[in-house]
PDB file of N, CA, C, O and CB in Angstrom:
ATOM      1  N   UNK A   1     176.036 -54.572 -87.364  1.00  0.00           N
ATOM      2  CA  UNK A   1     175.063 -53.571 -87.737  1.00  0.00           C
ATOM      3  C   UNK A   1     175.416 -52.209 -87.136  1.00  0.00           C
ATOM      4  O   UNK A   1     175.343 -51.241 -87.894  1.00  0.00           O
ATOM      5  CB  UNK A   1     173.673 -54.003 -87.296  1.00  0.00           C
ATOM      6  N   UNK A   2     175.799 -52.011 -85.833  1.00  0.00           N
ATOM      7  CA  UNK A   2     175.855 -50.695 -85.156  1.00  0.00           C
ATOM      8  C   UNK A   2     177.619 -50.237 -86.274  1.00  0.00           C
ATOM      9  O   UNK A   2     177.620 -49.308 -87.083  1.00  0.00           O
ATOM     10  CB  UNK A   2     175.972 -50.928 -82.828  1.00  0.00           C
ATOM     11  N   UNK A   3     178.584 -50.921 -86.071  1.00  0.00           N
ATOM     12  CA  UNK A   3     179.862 -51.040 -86.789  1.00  0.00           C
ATOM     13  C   UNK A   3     179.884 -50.208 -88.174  1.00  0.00           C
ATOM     14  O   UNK A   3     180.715 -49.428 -88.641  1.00  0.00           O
ATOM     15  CB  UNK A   3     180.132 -52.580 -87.068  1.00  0.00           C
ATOM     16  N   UNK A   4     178.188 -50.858 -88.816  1.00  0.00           N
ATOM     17  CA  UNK A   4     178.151 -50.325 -89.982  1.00  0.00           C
ATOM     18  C   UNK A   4     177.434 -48.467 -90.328  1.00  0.00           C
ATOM     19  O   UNK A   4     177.571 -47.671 -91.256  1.00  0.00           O
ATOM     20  CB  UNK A   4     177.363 -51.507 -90.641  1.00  0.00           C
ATOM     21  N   UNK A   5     176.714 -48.454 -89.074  1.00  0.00           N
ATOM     22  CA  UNK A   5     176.204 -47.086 -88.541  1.00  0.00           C
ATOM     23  C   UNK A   5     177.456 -45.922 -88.156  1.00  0.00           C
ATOM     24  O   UNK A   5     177.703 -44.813 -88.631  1.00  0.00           O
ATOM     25  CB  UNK A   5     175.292 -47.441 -87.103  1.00  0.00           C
ATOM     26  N   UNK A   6     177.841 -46.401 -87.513  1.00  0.00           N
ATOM     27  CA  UNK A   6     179.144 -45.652 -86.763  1.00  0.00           C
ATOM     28  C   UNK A   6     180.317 -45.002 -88.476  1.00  0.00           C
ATOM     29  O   UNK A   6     180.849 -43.915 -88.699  1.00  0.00           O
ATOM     30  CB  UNK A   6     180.281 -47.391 -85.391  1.00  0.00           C
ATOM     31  N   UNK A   7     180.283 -46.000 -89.106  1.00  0.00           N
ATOM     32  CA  UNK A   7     180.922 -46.206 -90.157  1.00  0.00           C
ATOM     33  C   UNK A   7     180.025 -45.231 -91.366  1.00  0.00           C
ATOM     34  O   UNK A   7     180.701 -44.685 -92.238  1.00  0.00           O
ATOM     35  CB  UNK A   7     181.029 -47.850 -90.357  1.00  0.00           C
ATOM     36  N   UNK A   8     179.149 -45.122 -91.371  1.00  0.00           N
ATOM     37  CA  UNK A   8     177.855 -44.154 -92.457  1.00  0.00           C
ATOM     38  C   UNK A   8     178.188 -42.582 -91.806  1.00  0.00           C
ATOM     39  O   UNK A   8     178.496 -41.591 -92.468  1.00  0.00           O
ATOM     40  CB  UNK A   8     175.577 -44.733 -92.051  1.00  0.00           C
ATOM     41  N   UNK A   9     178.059 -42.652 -90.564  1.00  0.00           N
ATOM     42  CA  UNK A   9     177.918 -41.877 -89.404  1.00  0.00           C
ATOM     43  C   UNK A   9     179.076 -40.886 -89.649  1.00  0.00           C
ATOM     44  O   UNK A   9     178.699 -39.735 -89.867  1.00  0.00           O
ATOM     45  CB  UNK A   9     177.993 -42.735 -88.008  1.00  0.00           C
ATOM     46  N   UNK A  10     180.693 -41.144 -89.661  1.00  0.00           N
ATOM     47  CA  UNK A  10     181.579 -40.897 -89.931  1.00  0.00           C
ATOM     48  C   UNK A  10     182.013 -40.302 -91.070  1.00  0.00           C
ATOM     49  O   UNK A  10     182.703 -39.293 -91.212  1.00  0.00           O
ATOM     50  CB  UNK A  10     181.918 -41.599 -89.713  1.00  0.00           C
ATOM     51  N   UNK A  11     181.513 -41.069 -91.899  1.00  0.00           N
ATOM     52  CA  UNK A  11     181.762 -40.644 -93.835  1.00  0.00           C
ATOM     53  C   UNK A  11     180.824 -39.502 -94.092  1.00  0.00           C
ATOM     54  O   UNK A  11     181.131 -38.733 -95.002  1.00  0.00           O
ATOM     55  CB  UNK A  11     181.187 -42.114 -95.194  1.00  0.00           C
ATOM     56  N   UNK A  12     179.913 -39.324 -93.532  1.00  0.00           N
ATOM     57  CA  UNK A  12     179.119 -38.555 -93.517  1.00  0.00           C
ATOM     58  C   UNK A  12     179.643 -36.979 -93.104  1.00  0.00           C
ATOM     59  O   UNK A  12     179.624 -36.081 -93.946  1.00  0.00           O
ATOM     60  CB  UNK A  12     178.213 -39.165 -92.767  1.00  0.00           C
ATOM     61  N   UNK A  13     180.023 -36.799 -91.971  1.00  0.00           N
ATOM     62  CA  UNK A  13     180.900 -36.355 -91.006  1.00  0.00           C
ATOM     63  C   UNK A  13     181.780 -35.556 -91.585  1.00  0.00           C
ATOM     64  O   UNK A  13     181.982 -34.342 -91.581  1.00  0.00           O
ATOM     65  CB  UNK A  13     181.521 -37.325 -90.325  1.00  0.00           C
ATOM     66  N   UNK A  14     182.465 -36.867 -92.291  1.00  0.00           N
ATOM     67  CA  UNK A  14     183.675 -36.303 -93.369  1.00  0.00           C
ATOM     68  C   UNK A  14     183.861 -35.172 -94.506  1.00  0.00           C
ATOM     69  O   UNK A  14     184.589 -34.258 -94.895  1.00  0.00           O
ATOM     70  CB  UNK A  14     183.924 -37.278 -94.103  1.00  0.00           C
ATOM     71  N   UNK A  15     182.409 -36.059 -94.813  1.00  0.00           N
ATOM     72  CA  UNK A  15     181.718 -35.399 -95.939  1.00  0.00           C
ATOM     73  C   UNK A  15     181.376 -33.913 -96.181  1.00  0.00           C
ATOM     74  O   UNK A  15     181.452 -33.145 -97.140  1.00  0.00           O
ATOM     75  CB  UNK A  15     180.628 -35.955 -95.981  1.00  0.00           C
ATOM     76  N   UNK A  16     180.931 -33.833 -94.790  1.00  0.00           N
ATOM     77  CA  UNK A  16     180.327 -32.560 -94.229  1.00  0.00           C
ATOM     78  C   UNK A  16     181.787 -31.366 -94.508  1.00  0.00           C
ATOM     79  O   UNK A  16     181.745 -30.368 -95.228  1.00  0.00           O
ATOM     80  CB  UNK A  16     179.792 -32.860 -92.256  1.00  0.00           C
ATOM     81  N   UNK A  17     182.774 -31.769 -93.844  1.00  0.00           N
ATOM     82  CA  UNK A  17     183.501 -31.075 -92.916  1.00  0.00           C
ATOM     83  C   UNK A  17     185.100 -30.700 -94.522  1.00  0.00           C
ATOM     84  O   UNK A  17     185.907 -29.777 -94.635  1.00  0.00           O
ATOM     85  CB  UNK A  17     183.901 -32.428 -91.032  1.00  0.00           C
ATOM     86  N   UNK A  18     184.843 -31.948 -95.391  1.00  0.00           N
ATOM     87  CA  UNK A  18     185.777 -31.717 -96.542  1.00  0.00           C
ATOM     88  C   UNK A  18     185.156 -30.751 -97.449  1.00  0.00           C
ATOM     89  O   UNK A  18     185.839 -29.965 -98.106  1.00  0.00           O
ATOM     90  CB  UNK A  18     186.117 -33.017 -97.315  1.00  0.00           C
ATOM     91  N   UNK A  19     183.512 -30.802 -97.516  1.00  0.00           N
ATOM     92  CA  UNK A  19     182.948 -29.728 -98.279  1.00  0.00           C
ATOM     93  C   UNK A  19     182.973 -27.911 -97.570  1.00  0.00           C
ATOM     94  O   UNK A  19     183.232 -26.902 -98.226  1.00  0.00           O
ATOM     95  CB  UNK A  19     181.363 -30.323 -98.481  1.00  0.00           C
ATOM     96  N   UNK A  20     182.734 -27.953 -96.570  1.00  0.00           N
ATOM     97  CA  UNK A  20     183.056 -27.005 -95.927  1.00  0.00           C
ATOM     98  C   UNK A  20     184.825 -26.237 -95.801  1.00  0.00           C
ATOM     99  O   UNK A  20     185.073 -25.034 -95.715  1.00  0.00           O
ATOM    100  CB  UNK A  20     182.501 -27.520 -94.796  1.00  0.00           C
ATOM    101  N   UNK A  21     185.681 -27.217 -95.825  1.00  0.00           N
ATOM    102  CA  UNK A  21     186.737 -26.452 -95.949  1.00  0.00           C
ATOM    103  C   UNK A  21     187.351 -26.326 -97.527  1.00  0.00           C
ATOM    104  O   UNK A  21     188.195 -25.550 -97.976  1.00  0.00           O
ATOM    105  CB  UNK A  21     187.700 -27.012 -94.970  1.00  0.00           C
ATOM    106  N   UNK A  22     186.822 -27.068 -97.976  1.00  0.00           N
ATOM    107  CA  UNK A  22     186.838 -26.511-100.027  1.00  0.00           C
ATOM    108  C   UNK A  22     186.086 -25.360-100.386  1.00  0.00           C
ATOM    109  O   UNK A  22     186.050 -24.906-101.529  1.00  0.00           O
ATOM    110  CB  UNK A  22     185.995 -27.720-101.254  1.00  0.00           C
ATOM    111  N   UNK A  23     185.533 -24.929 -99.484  1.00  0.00           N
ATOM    112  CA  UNK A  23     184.189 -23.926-100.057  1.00  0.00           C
ATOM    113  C   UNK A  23     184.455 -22.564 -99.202  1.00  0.00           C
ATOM    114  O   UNK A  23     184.149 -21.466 -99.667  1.00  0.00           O
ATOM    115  CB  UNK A  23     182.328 -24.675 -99.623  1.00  0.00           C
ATOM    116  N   UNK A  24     184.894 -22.678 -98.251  1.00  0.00           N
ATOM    117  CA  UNK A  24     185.986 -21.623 -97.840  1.00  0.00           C
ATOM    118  C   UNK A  24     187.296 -21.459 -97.713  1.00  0.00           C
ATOM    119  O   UNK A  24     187.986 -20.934 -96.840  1.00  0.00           O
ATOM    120  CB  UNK A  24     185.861 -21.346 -96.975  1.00  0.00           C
ATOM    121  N   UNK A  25     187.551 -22.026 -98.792  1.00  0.00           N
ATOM    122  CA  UNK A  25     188.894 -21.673 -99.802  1.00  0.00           C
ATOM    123  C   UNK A  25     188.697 -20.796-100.697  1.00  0.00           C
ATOM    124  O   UNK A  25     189.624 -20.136-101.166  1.00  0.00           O
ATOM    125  CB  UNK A  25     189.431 -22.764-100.620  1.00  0.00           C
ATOM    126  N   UNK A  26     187.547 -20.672-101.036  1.00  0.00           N
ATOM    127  CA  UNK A  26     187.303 -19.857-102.705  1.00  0.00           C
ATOM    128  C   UNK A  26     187.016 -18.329-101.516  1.00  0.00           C
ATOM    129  O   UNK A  26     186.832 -18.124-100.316  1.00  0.00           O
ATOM    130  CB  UNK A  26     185.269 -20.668-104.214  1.00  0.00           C
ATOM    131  N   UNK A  27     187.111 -17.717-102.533  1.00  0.00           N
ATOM    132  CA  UNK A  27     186.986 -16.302-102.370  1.00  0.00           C
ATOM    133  C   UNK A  27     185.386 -15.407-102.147  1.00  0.00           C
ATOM    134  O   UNK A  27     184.894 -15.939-101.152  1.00  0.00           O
ATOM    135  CB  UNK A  27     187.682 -15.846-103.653  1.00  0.00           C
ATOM    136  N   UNK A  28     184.822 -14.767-102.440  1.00  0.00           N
ATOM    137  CA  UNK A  28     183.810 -14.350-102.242  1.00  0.00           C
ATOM    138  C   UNK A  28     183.468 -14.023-103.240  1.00  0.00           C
ATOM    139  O   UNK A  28     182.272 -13.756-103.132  1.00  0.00           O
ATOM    140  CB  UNK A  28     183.701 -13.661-101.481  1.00  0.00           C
ATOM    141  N   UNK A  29     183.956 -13.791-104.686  1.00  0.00           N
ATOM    142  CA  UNK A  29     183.536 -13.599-105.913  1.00  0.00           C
ATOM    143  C   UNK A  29     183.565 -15.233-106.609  1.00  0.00           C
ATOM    144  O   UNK A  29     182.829 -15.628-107.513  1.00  0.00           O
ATOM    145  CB  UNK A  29     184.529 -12.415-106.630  1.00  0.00           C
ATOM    146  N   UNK A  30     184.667 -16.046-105.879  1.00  0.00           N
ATOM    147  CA  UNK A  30     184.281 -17.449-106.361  1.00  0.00           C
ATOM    148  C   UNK A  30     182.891 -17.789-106.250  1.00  0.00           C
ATOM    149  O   UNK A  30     182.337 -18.121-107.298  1.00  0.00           O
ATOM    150  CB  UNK A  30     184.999 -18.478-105.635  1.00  0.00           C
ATOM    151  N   UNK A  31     182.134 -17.770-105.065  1.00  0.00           N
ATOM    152  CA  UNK A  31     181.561 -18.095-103.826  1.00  0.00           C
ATOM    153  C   UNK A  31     180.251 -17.578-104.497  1.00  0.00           C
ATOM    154  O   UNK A  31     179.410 -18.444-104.738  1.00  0.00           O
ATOM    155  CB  UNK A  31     182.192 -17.390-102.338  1.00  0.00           C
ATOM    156  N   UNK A  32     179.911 -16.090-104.886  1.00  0.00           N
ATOM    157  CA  UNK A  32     179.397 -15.501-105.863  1.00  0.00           C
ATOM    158  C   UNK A  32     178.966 -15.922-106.763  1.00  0.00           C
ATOM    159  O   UNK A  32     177.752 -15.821-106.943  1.00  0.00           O
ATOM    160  CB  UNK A  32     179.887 -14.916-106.206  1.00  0.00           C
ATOM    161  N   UNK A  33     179.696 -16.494-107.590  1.00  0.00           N
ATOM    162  CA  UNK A  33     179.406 -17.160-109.466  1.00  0.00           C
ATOM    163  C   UNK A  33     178.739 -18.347-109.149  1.00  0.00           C
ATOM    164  O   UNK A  33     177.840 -18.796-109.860  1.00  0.00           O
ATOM    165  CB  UNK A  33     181.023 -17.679-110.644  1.00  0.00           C
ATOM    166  N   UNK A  34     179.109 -18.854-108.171  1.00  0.00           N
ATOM    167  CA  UNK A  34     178.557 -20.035-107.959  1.00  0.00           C
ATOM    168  C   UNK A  34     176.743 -19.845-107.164  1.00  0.00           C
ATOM    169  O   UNK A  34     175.812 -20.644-107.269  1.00  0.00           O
ATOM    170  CB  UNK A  34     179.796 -20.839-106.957  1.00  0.00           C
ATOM    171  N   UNK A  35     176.761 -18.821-106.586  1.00  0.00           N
ATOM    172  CA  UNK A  35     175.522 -18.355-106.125  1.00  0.00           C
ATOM    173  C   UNK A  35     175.468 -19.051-104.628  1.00  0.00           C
ATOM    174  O   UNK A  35     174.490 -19.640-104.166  1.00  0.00           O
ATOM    175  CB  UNK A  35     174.255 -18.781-107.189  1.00  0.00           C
ATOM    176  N   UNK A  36     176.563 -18.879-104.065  1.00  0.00           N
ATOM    177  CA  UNK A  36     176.623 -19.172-102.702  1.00  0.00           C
ATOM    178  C   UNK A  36     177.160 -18.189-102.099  1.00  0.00           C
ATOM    179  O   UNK A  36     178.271 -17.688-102.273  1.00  0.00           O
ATOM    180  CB  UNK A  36     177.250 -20.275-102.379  1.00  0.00           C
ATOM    181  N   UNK A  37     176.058 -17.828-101.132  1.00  0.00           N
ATOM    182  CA  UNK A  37     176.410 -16.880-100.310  1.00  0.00           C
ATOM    183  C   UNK A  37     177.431 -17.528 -98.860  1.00  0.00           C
ATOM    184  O   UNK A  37     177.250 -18.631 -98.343  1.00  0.00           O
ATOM    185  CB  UNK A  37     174.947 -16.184 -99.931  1.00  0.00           C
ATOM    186  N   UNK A  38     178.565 -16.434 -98.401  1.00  0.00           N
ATOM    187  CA  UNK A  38     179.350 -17.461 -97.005  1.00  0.00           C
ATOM    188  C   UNK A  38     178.751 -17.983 -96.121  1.00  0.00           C
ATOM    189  O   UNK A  38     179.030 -19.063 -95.599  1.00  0.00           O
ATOM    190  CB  UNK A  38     180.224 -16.870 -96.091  1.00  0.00           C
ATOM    191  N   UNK A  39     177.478 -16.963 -95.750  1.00  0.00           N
ATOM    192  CA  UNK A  39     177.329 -17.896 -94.318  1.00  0.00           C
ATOM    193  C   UNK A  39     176.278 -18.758 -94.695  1.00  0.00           C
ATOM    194  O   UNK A  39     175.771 -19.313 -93.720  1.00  0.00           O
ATOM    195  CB  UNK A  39     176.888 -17.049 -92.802  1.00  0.00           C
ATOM    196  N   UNK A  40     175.801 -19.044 -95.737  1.00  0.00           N
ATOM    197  CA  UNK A  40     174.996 -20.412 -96.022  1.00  0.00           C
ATOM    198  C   UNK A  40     176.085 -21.788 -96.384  1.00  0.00           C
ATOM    199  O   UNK A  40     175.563 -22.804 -96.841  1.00  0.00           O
ATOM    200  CB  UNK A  40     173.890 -20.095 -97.500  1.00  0.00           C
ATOM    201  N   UNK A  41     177.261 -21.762 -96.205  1.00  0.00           N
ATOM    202  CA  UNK A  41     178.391 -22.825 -96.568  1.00  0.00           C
ATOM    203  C   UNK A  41     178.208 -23.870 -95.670  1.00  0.00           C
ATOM    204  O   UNK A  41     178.500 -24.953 -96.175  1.00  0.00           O
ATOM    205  CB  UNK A  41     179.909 -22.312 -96.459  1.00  0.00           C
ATOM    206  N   UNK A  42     177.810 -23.934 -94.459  1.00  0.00           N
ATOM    207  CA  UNK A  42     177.553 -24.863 -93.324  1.00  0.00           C
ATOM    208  C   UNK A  42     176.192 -25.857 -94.032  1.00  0.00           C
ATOM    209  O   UNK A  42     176.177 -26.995 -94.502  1.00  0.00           O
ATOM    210  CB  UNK A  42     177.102 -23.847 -91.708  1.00  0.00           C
ATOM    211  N   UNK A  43     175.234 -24.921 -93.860  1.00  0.00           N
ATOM    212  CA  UNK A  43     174.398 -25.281 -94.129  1.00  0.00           C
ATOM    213  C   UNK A  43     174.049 -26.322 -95.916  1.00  0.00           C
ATOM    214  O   UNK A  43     173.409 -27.374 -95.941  1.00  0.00           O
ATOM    215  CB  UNK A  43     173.901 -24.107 -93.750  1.00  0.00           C
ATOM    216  N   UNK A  44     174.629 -25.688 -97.098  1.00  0.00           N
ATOM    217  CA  UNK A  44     174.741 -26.661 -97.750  1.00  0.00           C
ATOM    218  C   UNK A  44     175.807 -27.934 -98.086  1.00  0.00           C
ATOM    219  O   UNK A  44     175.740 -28.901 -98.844  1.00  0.00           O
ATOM    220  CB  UNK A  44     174.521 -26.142 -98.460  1.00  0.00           C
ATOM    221  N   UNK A  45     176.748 -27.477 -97.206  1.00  0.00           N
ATOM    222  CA  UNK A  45     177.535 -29.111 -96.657  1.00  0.00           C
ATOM    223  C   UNK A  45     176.665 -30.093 -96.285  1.00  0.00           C
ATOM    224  O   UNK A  45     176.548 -31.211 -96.785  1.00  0.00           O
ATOM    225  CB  UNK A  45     178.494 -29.060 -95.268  1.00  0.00           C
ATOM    226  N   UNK A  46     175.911 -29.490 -95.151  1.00  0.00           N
ATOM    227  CA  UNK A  46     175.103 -30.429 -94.085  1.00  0.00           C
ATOM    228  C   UNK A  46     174.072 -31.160 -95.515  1.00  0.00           C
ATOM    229  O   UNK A  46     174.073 -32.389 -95.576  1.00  0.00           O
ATOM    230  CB  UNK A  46     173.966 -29.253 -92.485  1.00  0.00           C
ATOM    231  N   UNK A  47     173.278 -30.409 -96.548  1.00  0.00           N
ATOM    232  CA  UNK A  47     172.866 -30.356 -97.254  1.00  0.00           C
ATOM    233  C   UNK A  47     172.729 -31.948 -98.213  1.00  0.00           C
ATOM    234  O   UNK A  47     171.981 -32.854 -98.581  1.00  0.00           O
ATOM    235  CB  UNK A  47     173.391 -29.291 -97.523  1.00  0.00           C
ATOM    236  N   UNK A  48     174.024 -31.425 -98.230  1.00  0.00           N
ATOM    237  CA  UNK A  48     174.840 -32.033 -99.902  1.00  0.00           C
ATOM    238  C   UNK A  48     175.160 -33.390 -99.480  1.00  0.00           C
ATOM    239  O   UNK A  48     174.821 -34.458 -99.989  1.00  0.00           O
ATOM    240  CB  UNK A  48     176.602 -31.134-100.548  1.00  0.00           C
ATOM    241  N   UNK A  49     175.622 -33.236 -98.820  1.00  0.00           N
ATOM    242  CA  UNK A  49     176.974 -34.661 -97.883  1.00  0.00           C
ATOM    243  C   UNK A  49     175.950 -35.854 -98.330  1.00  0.00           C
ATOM    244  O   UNK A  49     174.762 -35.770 -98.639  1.00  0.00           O
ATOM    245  CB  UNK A  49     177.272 -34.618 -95.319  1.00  0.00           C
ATOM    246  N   UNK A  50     176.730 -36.890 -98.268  1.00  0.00           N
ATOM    247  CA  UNK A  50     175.713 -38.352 -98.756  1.00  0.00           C
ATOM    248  C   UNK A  50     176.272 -38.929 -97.635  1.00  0.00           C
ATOM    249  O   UNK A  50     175.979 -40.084 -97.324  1.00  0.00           O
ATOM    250  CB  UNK A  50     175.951 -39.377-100.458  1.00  0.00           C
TER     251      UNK A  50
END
């Protein structure tokens, strides 16, 4: 059970941290169209992530 926490815990983590560096890759007119402002990028990782 904890094995399987640690394991959610992680992917999660991942999740977070792969959306965040895809999303400051794009540019600021990318970033724009999409209606994301930069310094809210943390915050809808944390968001999004499953």
């Amino acid at each position: 059970m904890m094995f399987d926490k640690i394991i959610t815990r992680y992917n999660r983590w991942k999740s977070i941290h792969e959306t965040i560096n895809e999303l400051n890759r794009l540019d600021n007119r990318e970033l724009n169209d999409l209606g994301i402002s930069r310094w809210r990028i943390s915050e809808i990782a944390h968001r999004t992530s499953v």
